[in-house]
GURO-529587 format. One record per residue (C-alpha): residue in one letter; x, y, z. Coordinates in nm, 3 decimals. Each point is the difference from the previous one (the first is absolute). Layout:
[voke "a", [X, Y, Z]],
...
END
This chain:
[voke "x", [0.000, 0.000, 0.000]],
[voke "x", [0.121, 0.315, -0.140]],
[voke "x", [0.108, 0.253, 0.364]],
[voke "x", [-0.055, 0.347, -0.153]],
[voke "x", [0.045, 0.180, 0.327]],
[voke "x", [0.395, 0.166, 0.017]],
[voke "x", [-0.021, -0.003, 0.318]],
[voke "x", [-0.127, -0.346, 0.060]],
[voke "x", [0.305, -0.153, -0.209]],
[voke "x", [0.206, 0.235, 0.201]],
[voke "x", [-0.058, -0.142, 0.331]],
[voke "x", [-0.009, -0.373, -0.149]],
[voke "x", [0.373, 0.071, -0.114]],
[voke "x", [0.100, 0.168, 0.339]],
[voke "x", [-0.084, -0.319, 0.177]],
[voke "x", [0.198, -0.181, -0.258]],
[voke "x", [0.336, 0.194, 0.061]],
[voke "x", [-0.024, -0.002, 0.388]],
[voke "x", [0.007, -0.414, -0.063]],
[voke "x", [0.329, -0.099, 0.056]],
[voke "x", [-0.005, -0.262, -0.237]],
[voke "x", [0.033, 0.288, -0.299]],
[voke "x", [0.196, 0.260, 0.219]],
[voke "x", [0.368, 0.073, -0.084]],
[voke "x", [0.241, 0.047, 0.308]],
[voke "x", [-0.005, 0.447, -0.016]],
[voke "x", [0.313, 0.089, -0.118]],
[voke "x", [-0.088, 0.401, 0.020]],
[voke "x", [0.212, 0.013, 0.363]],
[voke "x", [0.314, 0.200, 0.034]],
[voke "x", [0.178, -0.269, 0.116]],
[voke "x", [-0.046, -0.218, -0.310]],
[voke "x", [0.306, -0.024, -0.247]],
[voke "x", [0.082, -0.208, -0.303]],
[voke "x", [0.277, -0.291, 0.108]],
[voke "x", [-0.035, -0.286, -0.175]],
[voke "x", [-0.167, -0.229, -0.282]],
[voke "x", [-0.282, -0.273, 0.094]],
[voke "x", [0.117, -0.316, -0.050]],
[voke "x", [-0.154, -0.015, -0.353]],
[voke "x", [0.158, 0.301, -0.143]],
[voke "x", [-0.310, 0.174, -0.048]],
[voke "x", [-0.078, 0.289, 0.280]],
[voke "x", [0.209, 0.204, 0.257]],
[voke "x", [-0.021, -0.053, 0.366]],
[voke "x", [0.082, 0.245, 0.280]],
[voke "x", [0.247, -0.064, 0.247]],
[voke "x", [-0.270, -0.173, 0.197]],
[voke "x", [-0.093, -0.236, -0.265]],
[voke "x", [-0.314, 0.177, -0.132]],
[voke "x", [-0.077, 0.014, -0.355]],
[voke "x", [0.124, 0.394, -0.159]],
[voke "x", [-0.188, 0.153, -0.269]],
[voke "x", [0.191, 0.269, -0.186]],
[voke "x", [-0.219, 0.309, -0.001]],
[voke "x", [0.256, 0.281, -0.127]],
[voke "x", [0.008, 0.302, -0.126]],
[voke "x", [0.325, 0.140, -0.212]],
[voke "x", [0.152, 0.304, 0.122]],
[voke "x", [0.368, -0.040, -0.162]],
[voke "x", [0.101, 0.357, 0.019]],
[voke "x", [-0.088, 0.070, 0.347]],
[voke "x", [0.337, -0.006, 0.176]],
[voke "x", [0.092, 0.308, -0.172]],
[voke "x", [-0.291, 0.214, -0.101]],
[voke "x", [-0.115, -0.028, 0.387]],
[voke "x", [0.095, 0.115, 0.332]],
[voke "x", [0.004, -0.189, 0.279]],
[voke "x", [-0.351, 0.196, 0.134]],
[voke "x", [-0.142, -0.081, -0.348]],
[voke "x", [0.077, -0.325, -0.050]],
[voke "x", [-0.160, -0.078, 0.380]],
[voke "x", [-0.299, 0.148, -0.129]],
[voke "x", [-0.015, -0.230, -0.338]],
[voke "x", [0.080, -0.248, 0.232]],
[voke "x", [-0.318, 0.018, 0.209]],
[voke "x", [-0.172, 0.040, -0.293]],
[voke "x", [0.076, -0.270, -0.191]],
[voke "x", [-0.041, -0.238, 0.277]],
[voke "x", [-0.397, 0.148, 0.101]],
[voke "x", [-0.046, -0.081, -0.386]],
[voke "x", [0.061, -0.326, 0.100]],
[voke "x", [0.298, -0.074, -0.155]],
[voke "x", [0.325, -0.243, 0.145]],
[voke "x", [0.274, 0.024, -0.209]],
[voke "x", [0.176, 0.338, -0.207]],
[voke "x", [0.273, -0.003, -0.287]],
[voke "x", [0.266, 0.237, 0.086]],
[voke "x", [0.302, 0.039, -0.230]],
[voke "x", [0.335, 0.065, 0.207]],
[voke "x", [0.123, 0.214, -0.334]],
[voke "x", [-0.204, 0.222, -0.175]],
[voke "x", [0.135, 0.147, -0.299]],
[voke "x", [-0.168, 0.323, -0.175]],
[voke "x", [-0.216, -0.160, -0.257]],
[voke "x", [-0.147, -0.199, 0.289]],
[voke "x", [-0.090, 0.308, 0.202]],
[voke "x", [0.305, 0.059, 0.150]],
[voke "x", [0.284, 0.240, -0.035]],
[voke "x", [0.366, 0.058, -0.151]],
[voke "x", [0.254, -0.254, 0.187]],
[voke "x", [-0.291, -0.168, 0.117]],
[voke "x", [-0.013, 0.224, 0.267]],
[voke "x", [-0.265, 0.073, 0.246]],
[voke "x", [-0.255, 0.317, -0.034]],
[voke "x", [0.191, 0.177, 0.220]],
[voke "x", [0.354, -0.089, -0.102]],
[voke "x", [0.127, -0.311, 0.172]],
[voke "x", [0.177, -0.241, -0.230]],
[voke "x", [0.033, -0.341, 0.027]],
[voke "x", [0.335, -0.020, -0.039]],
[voke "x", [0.292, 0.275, 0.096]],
[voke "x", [0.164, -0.106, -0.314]],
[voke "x", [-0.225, 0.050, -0.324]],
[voke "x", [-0.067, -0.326, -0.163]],
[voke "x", [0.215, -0.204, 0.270]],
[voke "x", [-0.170, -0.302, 0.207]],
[voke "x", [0.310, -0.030, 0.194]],
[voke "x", [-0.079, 0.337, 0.156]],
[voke "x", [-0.385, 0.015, 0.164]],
[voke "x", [-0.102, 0.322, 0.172]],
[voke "x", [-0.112, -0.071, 0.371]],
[voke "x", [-0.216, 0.317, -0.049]],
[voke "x", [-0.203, -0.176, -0.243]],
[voke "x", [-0.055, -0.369, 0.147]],
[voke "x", [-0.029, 0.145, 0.373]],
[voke "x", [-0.344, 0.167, -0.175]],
[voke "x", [-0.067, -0.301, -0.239]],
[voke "x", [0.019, -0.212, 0.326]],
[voke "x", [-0.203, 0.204, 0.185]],
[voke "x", [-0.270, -0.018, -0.250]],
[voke "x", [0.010, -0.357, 0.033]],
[voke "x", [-0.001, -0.021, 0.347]],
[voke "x", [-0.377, 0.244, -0.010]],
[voke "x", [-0.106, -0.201, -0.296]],
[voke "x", [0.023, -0.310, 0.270]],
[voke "x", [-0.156, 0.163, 0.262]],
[voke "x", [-0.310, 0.077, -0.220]],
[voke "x", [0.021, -0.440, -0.076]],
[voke "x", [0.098, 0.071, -0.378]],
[voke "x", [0.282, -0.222, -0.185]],
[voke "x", [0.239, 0.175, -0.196]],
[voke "x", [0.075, -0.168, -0.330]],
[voke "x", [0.360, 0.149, -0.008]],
[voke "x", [0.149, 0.052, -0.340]],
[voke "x", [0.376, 0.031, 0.088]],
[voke "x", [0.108, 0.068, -0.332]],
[voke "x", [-0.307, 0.038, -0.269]],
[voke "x", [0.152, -0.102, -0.350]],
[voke "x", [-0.270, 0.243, -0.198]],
[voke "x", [0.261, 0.300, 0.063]],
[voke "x", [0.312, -0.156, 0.203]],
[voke "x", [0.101, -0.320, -0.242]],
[voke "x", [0.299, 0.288, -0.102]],
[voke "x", [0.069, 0.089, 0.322]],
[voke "x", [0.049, -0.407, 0.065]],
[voke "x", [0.211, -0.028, -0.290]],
[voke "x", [0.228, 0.283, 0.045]],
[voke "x", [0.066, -0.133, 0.384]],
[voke "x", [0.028, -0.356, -0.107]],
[voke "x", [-0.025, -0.369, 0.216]],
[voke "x", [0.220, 0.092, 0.283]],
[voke "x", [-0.160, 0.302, 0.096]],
[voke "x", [-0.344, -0.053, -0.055]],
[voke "x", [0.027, -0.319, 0.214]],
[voke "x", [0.132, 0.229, 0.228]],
[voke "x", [-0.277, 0.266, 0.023]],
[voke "x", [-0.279, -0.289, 0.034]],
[voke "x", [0.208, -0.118, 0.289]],
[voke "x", [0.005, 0.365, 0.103]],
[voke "x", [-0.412, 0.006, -0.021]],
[voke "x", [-0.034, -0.337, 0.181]],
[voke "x", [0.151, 0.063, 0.298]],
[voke "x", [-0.159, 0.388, 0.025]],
[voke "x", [-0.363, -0.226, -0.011]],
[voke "x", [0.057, -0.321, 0.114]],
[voke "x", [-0.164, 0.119, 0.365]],
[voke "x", [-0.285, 0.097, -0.163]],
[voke "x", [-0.320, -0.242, 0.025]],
[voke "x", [-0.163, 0.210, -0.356]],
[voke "x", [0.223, -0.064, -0.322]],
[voke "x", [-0.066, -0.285, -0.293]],
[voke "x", [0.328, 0.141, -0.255]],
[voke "x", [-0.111, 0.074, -0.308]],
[voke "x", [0.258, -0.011, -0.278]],
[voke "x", [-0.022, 0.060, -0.334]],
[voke "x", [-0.286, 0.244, -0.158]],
[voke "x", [-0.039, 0.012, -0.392]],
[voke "x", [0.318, -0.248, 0.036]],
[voke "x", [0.006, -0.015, -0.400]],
[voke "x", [0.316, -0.151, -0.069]],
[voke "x", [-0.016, -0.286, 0.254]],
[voke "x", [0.079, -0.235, -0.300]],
[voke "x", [0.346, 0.189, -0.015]],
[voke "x", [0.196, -0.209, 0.277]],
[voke "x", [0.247, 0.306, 0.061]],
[voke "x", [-0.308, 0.165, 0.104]],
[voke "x", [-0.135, -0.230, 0.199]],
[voke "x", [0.290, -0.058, 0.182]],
[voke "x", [0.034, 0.367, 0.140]],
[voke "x", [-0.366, -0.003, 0.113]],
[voke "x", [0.032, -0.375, 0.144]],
[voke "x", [0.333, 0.163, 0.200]],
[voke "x", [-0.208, 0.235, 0.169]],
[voke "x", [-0.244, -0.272, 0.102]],
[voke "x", [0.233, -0.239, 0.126]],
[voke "x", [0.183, 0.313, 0.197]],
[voke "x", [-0.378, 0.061, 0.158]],
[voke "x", [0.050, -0.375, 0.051]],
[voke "x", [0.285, -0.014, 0.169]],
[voke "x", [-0.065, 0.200, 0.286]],
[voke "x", [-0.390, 0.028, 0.022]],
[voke "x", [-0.067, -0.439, -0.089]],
[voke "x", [-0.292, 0.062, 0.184]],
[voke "x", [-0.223, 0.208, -0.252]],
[voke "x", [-0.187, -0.125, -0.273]],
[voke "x", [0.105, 0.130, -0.345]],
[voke "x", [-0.176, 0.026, -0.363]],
[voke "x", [0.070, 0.137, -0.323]],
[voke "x", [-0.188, 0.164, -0.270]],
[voke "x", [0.157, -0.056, -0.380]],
[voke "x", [-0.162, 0.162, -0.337]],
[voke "x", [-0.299, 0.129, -0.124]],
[voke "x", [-0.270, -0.100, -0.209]],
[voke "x", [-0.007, -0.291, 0.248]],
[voke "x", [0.210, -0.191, 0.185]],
[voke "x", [0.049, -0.193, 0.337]],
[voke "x", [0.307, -0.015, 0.202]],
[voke "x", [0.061, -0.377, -0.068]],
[voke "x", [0.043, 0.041, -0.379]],
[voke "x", [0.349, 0.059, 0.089]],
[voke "x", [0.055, -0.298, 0.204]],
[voke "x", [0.378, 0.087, 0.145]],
[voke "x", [-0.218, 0.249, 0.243]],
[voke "x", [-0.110, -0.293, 0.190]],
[voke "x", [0.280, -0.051, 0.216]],
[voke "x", [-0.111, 0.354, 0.133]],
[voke "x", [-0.391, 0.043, 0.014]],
[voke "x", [-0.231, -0.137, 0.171]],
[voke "x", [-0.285, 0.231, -0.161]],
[voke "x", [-0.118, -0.072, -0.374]],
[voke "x", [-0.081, 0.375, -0.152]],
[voke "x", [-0.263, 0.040, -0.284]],
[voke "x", [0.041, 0.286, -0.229]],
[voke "x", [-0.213, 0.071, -0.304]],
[voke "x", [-0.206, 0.275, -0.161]],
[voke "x", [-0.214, -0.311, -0.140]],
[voke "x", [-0.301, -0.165, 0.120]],
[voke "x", [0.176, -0.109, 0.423]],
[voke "x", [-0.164, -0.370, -0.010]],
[voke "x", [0.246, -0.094, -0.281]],
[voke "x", [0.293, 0.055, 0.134]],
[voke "x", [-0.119, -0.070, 0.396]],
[voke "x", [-0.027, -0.332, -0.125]],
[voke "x", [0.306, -0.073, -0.172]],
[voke "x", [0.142, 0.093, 0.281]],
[voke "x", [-0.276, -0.257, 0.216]],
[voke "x", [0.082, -0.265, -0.229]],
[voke "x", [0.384, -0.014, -0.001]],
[voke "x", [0.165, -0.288, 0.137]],
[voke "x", [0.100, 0.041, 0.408]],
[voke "x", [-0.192, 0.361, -0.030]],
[voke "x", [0.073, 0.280, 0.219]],
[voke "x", [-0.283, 0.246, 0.158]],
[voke "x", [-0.115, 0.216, -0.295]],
[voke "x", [-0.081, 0.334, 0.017]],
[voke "x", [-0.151, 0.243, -0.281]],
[voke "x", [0.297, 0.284, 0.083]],
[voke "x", [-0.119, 0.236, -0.290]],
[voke "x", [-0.238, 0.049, -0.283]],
[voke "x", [-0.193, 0.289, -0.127]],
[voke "x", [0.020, 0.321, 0.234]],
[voke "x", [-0.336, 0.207, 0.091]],
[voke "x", [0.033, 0.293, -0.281]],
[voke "x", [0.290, -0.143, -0.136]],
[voke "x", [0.052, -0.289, -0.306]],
[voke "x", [-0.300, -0.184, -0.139]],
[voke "x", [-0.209, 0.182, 0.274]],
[voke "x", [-0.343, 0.078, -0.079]],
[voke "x", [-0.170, 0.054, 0.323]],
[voke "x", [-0.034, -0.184, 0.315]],
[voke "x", [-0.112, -0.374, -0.180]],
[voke "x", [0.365, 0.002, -0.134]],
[voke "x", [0.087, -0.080, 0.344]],
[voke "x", [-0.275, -0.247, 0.146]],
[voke "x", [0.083, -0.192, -0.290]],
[voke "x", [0.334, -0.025, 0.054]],
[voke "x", [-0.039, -0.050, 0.389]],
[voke "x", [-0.261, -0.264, -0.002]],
[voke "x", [0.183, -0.219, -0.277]],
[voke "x", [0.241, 0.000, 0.198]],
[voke "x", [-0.152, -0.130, 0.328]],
[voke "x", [-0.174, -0.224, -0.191]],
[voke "x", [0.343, -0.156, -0.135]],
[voke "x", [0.131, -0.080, 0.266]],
[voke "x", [0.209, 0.322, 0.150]],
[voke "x", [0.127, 0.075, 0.330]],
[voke "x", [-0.095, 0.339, -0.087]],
[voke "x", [0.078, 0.263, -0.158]],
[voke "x", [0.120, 0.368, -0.041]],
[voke "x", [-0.195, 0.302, -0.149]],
[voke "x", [0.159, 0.296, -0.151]],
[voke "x", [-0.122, 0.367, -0.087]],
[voke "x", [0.141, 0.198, -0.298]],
[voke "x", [0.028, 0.293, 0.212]],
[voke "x", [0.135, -0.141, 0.316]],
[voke "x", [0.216, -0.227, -0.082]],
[voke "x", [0.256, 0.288, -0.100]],
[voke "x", [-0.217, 0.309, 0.174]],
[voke "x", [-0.069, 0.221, -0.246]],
[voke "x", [-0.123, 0.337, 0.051]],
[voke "x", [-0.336, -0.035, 0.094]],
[voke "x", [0.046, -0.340, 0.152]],
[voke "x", [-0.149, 0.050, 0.320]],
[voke "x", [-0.351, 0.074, -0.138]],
[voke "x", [0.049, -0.389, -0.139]],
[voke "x", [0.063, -0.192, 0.294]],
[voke "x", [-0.323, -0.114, 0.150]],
[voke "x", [-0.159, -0.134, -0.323]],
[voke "x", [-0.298, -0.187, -0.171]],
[voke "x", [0.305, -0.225, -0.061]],
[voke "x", [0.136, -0.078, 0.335]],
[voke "x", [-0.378, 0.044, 0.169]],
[voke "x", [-0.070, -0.360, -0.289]],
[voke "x", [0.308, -0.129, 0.104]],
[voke "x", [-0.088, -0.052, 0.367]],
[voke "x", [-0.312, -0.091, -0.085]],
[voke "x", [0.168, -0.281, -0.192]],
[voke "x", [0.240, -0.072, 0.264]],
[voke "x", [-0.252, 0.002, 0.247]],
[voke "x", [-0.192, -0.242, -0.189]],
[voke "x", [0.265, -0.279, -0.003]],
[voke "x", [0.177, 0.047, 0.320]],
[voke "x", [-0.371, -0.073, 0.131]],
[voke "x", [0.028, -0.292, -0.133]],
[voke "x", [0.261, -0.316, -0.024]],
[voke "x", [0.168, 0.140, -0.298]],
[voke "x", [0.297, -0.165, 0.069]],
[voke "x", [-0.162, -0.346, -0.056]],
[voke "x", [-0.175, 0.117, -0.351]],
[voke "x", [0.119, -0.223, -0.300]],
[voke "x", [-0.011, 0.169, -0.343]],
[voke "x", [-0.287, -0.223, -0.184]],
[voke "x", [0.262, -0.037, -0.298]],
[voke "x", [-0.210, -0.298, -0.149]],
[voke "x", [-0.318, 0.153, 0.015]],
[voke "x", [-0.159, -0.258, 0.224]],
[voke "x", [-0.180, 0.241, 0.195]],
[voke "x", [-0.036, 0.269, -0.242]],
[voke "x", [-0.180, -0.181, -0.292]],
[voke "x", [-0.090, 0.243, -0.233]],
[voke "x", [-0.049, 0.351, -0.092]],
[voke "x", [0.384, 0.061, 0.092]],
[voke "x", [0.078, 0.189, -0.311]],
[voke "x", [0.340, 0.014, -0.142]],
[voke "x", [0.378, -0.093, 0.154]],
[voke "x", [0.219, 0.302, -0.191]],
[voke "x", [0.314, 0.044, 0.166]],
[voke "x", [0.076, 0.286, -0.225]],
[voke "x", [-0.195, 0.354, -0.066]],
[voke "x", [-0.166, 0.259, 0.169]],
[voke "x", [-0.129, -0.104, 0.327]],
[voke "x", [-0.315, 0.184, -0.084]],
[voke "x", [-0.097, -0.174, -0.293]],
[voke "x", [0.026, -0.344, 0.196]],
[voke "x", [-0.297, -0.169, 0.137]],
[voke "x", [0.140, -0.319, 0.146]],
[voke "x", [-0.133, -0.071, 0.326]],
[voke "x", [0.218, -0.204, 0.271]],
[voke "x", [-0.125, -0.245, 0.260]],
[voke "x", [0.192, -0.104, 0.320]],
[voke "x", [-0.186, -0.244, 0.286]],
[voke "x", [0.140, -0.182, 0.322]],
[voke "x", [0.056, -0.367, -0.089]],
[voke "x", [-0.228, -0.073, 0.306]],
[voke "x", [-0.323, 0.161, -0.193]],
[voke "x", [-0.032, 0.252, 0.222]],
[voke "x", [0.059, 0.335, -0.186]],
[voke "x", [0.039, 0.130, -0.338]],
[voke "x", [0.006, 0.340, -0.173]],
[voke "x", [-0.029, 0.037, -0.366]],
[voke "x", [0.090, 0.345, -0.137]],
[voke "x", [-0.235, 0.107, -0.312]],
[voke "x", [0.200, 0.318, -0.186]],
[voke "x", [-0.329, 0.001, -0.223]],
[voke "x", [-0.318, -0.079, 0.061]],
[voke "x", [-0.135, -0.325, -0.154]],
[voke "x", [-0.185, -0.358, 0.142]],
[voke "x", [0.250, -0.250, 0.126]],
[voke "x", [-0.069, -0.317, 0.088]],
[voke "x", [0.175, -0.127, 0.336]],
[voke "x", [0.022, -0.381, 0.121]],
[voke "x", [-0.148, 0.008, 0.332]],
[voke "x", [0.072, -0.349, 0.034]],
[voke "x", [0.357, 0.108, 0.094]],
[voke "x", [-0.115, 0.209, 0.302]],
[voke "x", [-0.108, -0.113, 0.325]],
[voke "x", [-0.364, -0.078, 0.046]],
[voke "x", [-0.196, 0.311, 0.086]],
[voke "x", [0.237, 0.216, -0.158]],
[voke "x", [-0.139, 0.367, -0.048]],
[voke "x", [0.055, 0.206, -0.271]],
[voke "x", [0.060, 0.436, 0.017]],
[voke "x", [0.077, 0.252, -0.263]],
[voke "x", [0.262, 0.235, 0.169]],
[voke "x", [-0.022, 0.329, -0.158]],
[voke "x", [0.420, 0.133, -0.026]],
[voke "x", [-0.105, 0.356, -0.011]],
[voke "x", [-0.164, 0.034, 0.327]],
[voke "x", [0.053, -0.344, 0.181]],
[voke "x", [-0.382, -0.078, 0.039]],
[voke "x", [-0.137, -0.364, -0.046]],
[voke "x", [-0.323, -0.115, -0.168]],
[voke "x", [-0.105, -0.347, -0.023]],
[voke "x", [0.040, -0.234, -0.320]],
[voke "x", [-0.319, -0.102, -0.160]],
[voke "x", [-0.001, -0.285, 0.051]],
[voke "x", [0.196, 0.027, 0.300]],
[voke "x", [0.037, -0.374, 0.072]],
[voke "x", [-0.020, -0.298, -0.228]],
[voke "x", [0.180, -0.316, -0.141]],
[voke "x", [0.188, -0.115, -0.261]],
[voke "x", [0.035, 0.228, -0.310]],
[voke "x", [-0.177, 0.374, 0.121]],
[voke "x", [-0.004, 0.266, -0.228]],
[voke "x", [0.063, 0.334, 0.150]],
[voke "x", [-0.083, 0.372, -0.137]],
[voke "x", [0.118, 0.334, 0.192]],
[voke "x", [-0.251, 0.232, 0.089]],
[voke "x", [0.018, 0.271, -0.261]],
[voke "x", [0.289, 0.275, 0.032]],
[voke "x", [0.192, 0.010, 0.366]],
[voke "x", [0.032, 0.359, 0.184]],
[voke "x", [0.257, 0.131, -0.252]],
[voke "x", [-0.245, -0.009, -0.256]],
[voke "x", [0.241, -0.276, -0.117]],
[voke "x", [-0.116, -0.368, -0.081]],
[voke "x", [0.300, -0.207, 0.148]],
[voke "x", [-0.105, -0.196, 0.334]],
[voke "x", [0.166, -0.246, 0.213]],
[voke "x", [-0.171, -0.343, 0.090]],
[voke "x", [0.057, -0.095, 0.332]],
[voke "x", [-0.148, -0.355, 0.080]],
[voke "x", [0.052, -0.094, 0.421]],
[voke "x", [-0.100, -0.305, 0.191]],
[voke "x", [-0.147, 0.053, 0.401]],
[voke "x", [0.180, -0.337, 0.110]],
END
């Protein structure tokens, strides 16, 4: 029987996320810090052996357009927007938003010596540092970039093995003692076919390495797409599979699921609010739910404007983009996410899945990903287009009840018909909130 009543399916799917048999362990605390890989390879864990979805935001310029007052303040924010995790760049050159010598906003340098590892500036880490050190106290990771290869390959190449080993050293031991890093090397690394250049970026990992073993690393290689494990001499150092592409995310999330002895994947970039193939905020749900659906730990949003601050950036901070993006992270870490199996085969997912295209605009794609616990117990299909599926409730537990989640205002409405076996066709209600015809299909079990 069809539940018209929004707020009847609301309080139906309250009940079903205060069971603990669909509740994730809340990872939201600011104690809570990526340590580890499951023992499958496929999700983070905290360093009390939680499960750790990624919910980032990408910042990379803010060590030097910032001060220290500022960047507490972006900080707080960034955290009440519910997010866990930032990407900070420890360079910043000037076509990234940052200034001549890759110096700070108001003058500090990274080095004494121009263009010399060998020499940092204590000025400029002693501020870095204490950036990191508020960024912890407000519970966010730092994804630390110690030397980004979109602008600083040259600056790797004219210092050579020796001393780049010794810088990452250098950077280790300033942030071993801190609970908040995951290193972060590479960044447009598009020449990590060229073993020379490889080499000078793997020397600045395996100084990190040698005196800060205790942090996890990962590395992001070239655009269009990528993952960090198509370059498999980075294994030896990472313990974090990065996804890159500007293409439709479940395509390359699941290369990256499906590699022998996988690592956690994460999507680390792909289309920018107002920036790249952009075209308004469905851009991004599409990206962020493929993802999640696929088979992520998580993920990291990005912001043409803030990503370098631009003038103007600070009227583009709290966003329809980021306000979606909790709503999406909300929605899974909810949820037993971590136990979600991409439906690959289509066993659950029967028909009206569209088309697999790794390639193209991630607007013009309507394929629509599938992920459920192997116990039956939860699934979430995400629709980019609106169509009739057909879903094999056989593969879900007995009783299993079925909700539209709206991803532009986080409301529920139940499926009609919201229970039923074997194959069920399913239709979404018309446009969602956004005026937008995308939906999420969440189907829970009570037991």
């Amino acid at each position: 029987m069809r539940i018209p009543i929004l707020v009847t399916a609301t309080v139906l799917v309250s009940s079903m996320l205060a069971t603990p048999s669909v509740q994730a362990p809340d990872t939201s605390g600011h104690d809570a810090w990526p340590t580890s890989a499951s023992a499958n390879g496929r999700y983070l864990l905290d360093q009390n052996g939680r499960p750790y979805l990624i919910s980032g935001d990408s910042p990379q310029g803010l060590f030097v357009t910032m001060s220290e007052v500022q960047a507490e303040d972006f900080f707080a924010d960034r955290r009440a927007a519910g997010f866990n995790t930032l990407w900070i760049n420890s360079l910043v050159p000037p076509d990234q938003g940052g200034h001549p010598d890759d110096a700070t906003f108001d003058g500090i340098t990274p080095f004494t010596t121009a263009g010399d590892m060998a020499t940092p500036n204590p000025a400029y880490w002693d501020r870095v540092e204490r950036m990191v050190a508020a960024a912890r106290d407000e519970g966010l990771t730092i994804w630390l970039t110690p030397v980004e290869t979109c602008g600083h390959l040259q600056l790797l190449r004219d210092n050579g093995i020796d001393k780049s080993y010794a810088f990452g050293k250098f950077l280790g031991a300033r942030f071993a003692k801190y609970p908040n890093i995951v290193w972060f090397n590479g960044c447009d690394l598009q020449t990590w076919q060229d073993p020379d250049d490889t080499a000078l970026v793997q020397a600045v990992a395996r100084g990190v390495k040698a005196t800060d073993p205790r942090h996890l690393q990962t590395v992001e290689l070239n655009y269009m797409t990528s993952g960090s494990l198509d370059d498999p001499t980075w294994r030896p150092y990472i313990q974090l599979d990065a996804a890159y592409t500007y293409y439709p995310t479940y395509a390359q999330v699941l290369k990256e699921y499906n590699r022998e002895n996988p690592l956690p994947v994460y999507m680390t970039e792909a289309n920018y609010e107002d920036e790249h193939e952009y075209t308004g905020p469905k851009t991004l749900r599409r990206q962020e739910y493929w993802t999640m659906t696929s088979g992520a730990t998580g993920q990291l949003y990005g912001s043409g404007w803030t990503w370098q601050f631009k003038p103007g950036w600070q009227d583009h901070v709290d966003t329809t983009g980021t306000r979606e993006f909790r709503l999406m992270t909300d929605l899974f870490r909810s949820s037993r996410w971590y136990d979600l199996v991409p439906d690959q085969d289509h066993s659950l997912l029967t028909a009206g899945y569209g088309t697999f295209n790794p390639w193209g605009s991630v607007n013009d794609n309507d394929y629509a990903t599938a992920a459920r616990t192997a116990d039956g117990r939860l699934a979430v299909v995400y629709m980019p287009t609106s169509r009739t599926i057909t879903v094999d409730m056989s593969k879900m537990q007995p009783g299993a009840i079925a909700f539209w989640y709206d991803p532009t205002d986080g409301s529920y409405r139940l499926a009609n018909p919201p229970v039923g076996r074997g194959e069920v066709q399913f239709t979404p209600p018309g446009r969602n909130h956004g005026g937008e015809d995308d939906w999420v299909l969440r189907i829970s079990s009570f037991g």
